[in-house]
DOKOL-442358 format. One record per residue (C-alpha): x, y, z. Coordinates in nm, 3 decimals. Layout:
<atoms>
<<X, Y, Z>>;
...
</atoms>
This chain:
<atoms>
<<-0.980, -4.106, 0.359>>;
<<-1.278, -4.299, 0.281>>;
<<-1.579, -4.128, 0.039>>;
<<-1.929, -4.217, 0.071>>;
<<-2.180, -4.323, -0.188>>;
<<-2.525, -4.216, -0.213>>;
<<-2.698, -4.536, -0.332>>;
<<-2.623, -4.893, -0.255>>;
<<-2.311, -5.072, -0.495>>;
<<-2.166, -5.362, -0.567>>;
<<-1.846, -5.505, -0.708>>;
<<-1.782, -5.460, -1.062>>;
<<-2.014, -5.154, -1.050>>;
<<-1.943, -4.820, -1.228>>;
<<-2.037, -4.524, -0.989>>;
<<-1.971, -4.163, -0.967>>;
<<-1.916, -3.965, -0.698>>;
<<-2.138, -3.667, -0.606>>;
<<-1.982, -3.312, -0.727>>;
<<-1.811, -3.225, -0.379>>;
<<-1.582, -3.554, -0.339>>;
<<-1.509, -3.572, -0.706>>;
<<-1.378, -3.211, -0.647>>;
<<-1.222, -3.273, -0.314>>;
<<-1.042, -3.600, -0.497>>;
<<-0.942, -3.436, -0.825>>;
<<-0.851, -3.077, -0.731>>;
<<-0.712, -3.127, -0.374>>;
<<-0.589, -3.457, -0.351>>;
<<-0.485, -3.437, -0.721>>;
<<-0.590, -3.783, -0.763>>;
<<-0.548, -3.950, -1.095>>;
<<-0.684, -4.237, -1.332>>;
<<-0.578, -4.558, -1.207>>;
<<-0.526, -4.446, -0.840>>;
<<-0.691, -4.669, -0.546>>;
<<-0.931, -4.529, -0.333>>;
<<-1.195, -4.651, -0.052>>;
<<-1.573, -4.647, -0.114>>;
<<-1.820, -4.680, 0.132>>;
<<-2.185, -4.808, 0.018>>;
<<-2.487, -4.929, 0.240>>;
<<-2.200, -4.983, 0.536>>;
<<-2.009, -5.192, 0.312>>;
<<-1.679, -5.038, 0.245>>;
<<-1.490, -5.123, -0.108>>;
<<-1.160, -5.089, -0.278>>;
<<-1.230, -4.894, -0.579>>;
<<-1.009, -4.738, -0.913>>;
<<-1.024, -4.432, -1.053>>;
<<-1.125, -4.456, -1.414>>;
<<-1.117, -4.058, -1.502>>;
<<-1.146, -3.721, -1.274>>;
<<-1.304, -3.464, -1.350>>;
<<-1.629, -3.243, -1.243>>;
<<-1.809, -3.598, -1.204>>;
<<-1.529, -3.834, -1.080>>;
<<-1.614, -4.202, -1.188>>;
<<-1.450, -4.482, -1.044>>;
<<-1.478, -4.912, -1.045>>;
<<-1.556, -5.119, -0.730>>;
<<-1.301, -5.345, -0.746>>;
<<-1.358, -5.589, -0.397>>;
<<-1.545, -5.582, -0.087>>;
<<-1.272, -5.468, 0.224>>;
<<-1.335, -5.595, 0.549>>;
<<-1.512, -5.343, 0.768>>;
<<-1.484, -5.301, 1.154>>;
<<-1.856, -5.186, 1.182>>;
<<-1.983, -4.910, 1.361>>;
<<-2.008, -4.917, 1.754>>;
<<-2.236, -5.119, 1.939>>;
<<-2.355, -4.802, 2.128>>;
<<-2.617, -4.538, 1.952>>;
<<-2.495, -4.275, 2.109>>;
<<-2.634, -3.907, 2.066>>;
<<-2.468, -3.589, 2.180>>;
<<-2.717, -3.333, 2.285>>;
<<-2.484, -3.038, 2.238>>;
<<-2.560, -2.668, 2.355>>;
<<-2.478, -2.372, 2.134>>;
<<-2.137, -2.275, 2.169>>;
<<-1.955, -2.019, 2.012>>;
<<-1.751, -2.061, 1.654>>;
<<-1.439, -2.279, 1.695>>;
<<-1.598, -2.484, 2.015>>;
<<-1.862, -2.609, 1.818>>;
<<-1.769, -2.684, 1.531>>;
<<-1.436, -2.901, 1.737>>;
<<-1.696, -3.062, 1.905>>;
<<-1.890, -3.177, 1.627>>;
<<-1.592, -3.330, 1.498>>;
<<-1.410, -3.505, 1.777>>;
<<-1.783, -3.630, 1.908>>;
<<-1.796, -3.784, 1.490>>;
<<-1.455, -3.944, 1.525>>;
<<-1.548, -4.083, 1.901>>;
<<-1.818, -4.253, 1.775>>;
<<-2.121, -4.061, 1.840>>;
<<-2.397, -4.181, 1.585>>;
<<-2.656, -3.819, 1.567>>;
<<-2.544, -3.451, 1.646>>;
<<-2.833, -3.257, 1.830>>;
<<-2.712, -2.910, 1.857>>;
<<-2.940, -2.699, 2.194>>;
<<-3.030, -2.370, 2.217>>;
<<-3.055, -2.328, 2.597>>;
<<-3.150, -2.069, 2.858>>;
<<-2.781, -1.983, 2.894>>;
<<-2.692, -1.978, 2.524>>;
<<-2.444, -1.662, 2.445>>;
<<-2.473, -1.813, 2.025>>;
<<-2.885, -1.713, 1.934>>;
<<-2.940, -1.806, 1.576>>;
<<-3.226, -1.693, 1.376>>;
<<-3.390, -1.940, 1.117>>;
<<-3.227, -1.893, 0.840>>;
<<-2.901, -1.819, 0.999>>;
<<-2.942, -2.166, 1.212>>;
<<-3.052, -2.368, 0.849>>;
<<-2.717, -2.207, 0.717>>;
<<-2.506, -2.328, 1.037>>;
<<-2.637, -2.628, 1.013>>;
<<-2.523, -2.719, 0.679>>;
<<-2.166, -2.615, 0.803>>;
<<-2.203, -2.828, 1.091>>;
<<-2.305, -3.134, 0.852>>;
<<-2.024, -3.095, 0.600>>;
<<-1.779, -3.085, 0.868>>;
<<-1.907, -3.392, 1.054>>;
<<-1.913, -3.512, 0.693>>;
<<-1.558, -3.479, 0.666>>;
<<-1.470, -3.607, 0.962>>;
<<-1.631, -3.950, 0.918>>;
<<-1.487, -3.976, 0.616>>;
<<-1.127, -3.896, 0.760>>;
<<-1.138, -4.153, 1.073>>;
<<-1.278, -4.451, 0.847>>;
<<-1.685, -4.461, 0.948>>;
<<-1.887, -4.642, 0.753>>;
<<-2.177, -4.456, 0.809>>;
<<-2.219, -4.043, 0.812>>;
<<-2.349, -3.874, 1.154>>;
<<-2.635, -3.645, 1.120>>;
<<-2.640, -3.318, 1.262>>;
<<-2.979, -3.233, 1.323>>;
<<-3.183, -2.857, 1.307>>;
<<-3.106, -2.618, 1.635>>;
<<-3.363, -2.747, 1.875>>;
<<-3.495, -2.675, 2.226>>;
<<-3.389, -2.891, 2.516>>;
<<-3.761, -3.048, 2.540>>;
<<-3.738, -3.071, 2.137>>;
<<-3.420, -3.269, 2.163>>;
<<-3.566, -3.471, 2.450>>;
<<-3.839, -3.561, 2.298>>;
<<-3.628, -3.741, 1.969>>;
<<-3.471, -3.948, 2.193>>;
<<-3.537, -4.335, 2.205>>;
<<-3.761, -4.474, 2.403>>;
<<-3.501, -4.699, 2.577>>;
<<-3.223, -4.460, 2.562>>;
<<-3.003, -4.390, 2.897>>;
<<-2.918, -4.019, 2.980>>;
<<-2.585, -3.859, 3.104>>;
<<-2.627, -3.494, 3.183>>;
<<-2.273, -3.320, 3.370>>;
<<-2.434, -3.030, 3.565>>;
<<-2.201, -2.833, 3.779>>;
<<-2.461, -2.840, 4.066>>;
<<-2.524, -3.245, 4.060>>;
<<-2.262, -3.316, 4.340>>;
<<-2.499, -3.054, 4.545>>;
<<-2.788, -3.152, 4.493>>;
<<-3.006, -3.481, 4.633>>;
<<-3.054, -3.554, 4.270>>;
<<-2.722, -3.564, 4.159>>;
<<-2.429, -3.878, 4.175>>;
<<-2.083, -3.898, 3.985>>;
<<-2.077, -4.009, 3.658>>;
<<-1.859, -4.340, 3.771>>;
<<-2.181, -4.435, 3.975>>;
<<-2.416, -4.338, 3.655>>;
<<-2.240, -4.557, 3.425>>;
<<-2.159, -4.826, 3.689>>;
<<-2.486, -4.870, 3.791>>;
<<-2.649, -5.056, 3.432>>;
<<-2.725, -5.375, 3.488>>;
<<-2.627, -5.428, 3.123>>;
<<-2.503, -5.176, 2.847>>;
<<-2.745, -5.020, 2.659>>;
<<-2.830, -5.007, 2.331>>;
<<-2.835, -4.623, 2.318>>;
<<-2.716, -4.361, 2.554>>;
<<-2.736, -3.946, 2.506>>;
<<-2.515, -3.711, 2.658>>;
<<-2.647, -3.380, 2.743>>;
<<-2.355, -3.081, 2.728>>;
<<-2.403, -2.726, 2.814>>;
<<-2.308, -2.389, 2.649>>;
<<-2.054, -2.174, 2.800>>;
<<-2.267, -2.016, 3.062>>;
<<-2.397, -2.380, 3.201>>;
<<-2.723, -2.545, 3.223>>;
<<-2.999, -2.394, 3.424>>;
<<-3.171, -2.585, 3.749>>;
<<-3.536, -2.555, 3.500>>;
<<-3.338, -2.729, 3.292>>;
<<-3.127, -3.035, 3.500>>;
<<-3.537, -3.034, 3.637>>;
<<-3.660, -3.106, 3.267>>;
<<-3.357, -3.349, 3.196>>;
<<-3.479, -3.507, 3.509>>;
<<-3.851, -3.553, 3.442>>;
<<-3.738, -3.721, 3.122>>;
<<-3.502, -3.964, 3.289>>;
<<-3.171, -3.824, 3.288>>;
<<-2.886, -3.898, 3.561>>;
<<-2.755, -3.559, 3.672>>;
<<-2.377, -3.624, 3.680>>;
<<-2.118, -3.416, 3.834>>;
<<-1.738, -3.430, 3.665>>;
<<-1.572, -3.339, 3.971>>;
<<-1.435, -3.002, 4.145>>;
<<-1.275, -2.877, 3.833>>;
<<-1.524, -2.709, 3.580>>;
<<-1.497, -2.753, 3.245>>;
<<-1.546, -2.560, 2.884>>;
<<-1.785, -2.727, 2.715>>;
<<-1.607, -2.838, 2.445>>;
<<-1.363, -3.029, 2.719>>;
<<-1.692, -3.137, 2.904>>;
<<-1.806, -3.327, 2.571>>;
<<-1.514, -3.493, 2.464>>;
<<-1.456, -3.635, 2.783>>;
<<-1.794, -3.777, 2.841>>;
<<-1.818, -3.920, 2.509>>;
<<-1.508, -4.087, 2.565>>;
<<-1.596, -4.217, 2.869>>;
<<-1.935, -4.344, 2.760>>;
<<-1.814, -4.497, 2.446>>;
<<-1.473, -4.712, 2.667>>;
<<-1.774, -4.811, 2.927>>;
<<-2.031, -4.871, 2.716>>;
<<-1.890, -4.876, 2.341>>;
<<-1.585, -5.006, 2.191>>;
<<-1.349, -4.699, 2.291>>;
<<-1.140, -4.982, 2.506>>;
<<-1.000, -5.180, 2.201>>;
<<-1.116, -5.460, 2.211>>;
<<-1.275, -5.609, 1.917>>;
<<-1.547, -5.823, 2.053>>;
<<-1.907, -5.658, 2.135>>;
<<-2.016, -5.919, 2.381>>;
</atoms>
């Protein structure tokens, strides 16, 4: 397990760690002075010692570790609400496939409806749990999960050069529609950020595959069988990230 720092470190440098790792290392993992540990600063990841636990865990950078980087694909998971357990899987298995921002929807079909302060509270959950995934699967970097948005909110925050995959059980129907082999064959080039748009349990609307649309999403069918959404997203991302990421192995990004 790798822990994060806040501010940018070097070798030889004497850091602490914020209050909920120097917990997590002292009181769960009953780590002790002297014990080895990873550090990741500024995407630079570091063996470090323990020098003393405690409520404010301090520990030495001792060298700079070589570092695989983070994928060559920005890729951004619009995901709709779902309901307890489905979400918060998702979240995690979209963190450790390589997914670089968390936008969780609340769409037409939505059964989860979160009021403000209930969604600000959710979202902090979400975050610490992406959090800890990142941390488990050796990222260098932490994936945000942004605020509960609209569809045309989330839209909106994507890049400006950014290619969109949206599964929508109607696509194979409809003259708008293709398979997602023929979405992600059909790039010229990979690009340097991609956004996959997942429904809720009920499915994604026709207003809103129209909206997707406008904005310049493919409308993708997965096939005959349909899918729970929390299926439906970690096998897109893991598609998109072998096509177009570096889900196949190898270690070149040419």
């Amino acid at each position: 397990m790798r822990f994060f720092l806040e501010d940018a470190a070097d070798v030889n440098d004497t850091v602490s760690l914020n209050a909920v790792d120097s917990y997590h290392l002292s009181r769960v993992l009953r780590r002790k002075s002297g014990d080895r540990i990873e550090l990741v600063s500024a995407n630079r990841v570091f063996a470090a010692e323990i020098l003393n636990v405690g409520e404010a865990v301090r520990v030495r950078l001792l060298a700079e570790l070589a570092a695989y980087g983070e994928p060559p694909l920005e890729l951004i998971l619009l995901q709709g609400l779902a309901k307890g357990e489905r979400m918060e899987l998702v979240l995690q298995k979209a963190v450790e496939l390589g997914a670089t921002r968390i936008v969780p929807v609340a769409c037409e079909r939505s059964v989860v409806r979160l009021a403000a302060g209930k969604a600000a509270a959710k979202q902090e959950r979400w975050q610490k749990i992406a959090d800890a995934a990142a941390k488990q699967c050796g990222r260098t970097r932490l994936v945000e999960v942004a605020p509960v948005q609209s569809l045309a909110e989330a839209l909106r925050g994507l890049p400006a050069d950014c290619r969109i995959i949206m599964p929508w059980e109607e696509a194979a129907e409809s003259p708008d529609g293709c398979s997602l082999r023929a979405a992600l064959s059909a790039a010229e080039r990979r690009p340097g950020a991609a956004a996959v748009i997942i429904g809720p349990e009920g499915g994604l609307t026709g207003q809103e595959a129209a909206l997707a649309k406008s904005c310049g999403a493919e409308l993708v069918s997965l096939g005959r069988r349909i899918l729970r959404t929390e299926t439906a997203a970690i096998a897109v991302l893991s598609i998109v990230m072998y096509v177009w990421g570096d889900l196949h192995g190898e270690l070149s990004t040419d």
